[in-house]
ROFINU-398781 format. One line per field, with one value per residue (C-alpha): residue number from 1; chain; x, y, z. Coordinates in steps of 0.2 Angstrom, whole numbers. Layout:
N
k <- c(NUM,...)
c <- c(A,...)
u <- c(X,...)
v <- c(Y,...)
w <- c(Z,...)
//
This chain:
184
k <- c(1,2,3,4,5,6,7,8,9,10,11,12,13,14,15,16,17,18,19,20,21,22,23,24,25,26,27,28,29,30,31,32,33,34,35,36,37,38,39,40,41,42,43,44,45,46,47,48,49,50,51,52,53,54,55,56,57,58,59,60,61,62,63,64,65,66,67,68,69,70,71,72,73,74,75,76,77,78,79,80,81,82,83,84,85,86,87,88,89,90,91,92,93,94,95,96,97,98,99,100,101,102,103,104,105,106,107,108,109,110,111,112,113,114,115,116,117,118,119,120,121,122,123,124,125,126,127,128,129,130,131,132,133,134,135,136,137,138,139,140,141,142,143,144,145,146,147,148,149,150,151,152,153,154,155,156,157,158,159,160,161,162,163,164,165,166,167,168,169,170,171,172,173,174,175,176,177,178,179,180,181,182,183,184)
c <- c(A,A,A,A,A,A,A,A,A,A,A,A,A,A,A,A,A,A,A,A,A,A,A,A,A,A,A,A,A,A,A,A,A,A,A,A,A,A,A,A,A,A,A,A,A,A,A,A,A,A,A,A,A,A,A,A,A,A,A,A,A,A,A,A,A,A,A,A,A,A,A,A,A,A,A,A,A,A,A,A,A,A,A,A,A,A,A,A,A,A,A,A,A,A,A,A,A,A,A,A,A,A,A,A,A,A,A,A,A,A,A,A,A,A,A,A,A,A,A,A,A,A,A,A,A,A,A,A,A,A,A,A,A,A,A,A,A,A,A,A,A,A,A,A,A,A,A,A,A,A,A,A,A,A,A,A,A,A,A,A,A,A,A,A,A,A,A,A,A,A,A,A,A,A,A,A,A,A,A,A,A,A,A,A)
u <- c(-281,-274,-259,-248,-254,-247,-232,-227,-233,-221,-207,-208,-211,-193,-185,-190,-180,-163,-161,-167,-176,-166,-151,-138,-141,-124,-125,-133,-141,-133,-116,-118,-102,-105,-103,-85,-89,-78,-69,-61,-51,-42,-28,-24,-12,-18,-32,-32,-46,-49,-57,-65,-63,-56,-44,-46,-40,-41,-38,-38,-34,-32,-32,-30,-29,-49,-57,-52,-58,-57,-62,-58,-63,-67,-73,-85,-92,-86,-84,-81,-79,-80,-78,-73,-64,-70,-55,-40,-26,-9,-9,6,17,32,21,4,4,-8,-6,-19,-17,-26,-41,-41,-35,-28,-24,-13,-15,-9,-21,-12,-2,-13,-29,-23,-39,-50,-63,-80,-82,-73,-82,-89,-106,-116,-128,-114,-105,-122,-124,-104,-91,-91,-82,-65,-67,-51,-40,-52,-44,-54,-47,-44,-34,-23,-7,-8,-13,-1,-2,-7,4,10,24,13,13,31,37,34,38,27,10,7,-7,-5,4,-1,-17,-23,-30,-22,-10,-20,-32,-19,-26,-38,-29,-46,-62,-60,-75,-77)
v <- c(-16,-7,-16,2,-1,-19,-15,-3,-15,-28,-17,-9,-26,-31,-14,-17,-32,-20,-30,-31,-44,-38,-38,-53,-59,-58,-39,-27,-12,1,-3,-4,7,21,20,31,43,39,51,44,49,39,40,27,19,22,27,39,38,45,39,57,57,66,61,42,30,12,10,-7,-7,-22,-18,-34,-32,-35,-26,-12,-18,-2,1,14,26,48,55,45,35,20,19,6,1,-13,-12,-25,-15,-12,-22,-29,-17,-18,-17,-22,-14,-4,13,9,16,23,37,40,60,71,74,59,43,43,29,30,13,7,-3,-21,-17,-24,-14,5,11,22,14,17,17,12,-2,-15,-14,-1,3,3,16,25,26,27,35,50,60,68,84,91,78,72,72,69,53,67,80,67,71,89,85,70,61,62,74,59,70,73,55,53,59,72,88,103,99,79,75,90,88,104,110,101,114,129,131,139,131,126,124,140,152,157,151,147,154,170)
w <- c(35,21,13,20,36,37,31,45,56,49,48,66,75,65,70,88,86,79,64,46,36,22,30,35,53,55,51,64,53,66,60,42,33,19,5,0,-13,-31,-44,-59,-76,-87,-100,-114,-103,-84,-72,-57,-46,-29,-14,-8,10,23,38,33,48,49,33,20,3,-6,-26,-36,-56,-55,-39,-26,-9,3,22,32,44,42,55,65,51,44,26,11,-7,-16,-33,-48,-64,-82,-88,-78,-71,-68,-48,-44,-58,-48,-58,-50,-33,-21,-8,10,8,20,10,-1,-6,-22,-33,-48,-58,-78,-89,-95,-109,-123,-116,-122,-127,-118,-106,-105,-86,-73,-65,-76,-67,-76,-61,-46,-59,-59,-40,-34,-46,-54,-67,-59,-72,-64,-73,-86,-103,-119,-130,-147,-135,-125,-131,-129,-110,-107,-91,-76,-61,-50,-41,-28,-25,-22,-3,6,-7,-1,9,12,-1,-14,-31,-38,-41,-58,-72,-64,-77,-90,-101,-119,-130,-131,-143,-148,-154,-174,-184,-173)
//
């Protein structure tokens, strides 16, 4: 046979069975959760990252100085994250705070005092960054323009002002910063 041919063989004689070779026995492979899409931006000082889904239910955070653990339900799928920071977070300073909006989950979080600098990802594995967390270009912020910018809109994190979830709509208030193009 050709080495194709005995690897369908292999693969639907195991699928018969409802579970993977490749997968824990004590996990079915019909009840595995997705994975929960990631957007992230930074300033000197903190992080605000978002867990983009919508109508979340059952949800578990634990966020420690190191790792974000999430589970959760949206729609009919299960969802989860499991991520380990860059560098470690102040979780439970009185500032850092999270909030289950109805589109989002959206987290809010400083950097430990003597880390002020400008991270260069969020998770300090390189290939789950790859696959999981993406740039959130609607509050990103270069490291030379910060302090025109300053930090992040986290009214919309505090009660219930105006719809549940939506402090303002970031980048709507202009674009400062563009009193023409120099050289034209």
């Amino acid at each position: 046979f050709p080495p194709t041919h005995l690897f369908s063989i292999y693969f639907s004689s195991t699928f018969d069975k409802k579970q993977s070779p490749l997968i824990p026995p004590e996990t079915n492979q019909f009840n595995m959760a997705n994975t929960a899409p990631i957007k992230w931006a930074q300033r000197s000082d903190s992080l605000y990252f978002t867990i983009a889904l919508p109508d979340v239910t059952d949800e578990k955070i634990d966020l420690s100085d190191t790792h974000l653990n999430f589970t959760g339900k949206s729609g009919d799928k299960d969802y989860e994250v499991h991520i380990e920071f860059y560098k470690n977070v102040k979780s439970s300073a009185e500032e850092s705070k999270y909030k289950v909006a109805p589109r989002s989950i959206q987290f809010y979080v400083l950097k430990e005092k003597d880390d002020e600098d400008f991270w260069p990802r969020l998770l300090k594995d390189k290939l789950k960054e790859k696959n999981q967390v993406k740039i959130d270009w609607d509050r990103y912020v270069d490291e030379d323009e910060e302090e025109d910018e300053g930090g992040f809109d986290v009214s919309g994190m505090e009660g219930m002002g105006g719809m549940p979830g939506m402090g303002g709509m970031p980048g709507m208030g202009g674009m400062p910063g563009m009193g023409g193009m120099p050289g034209m």
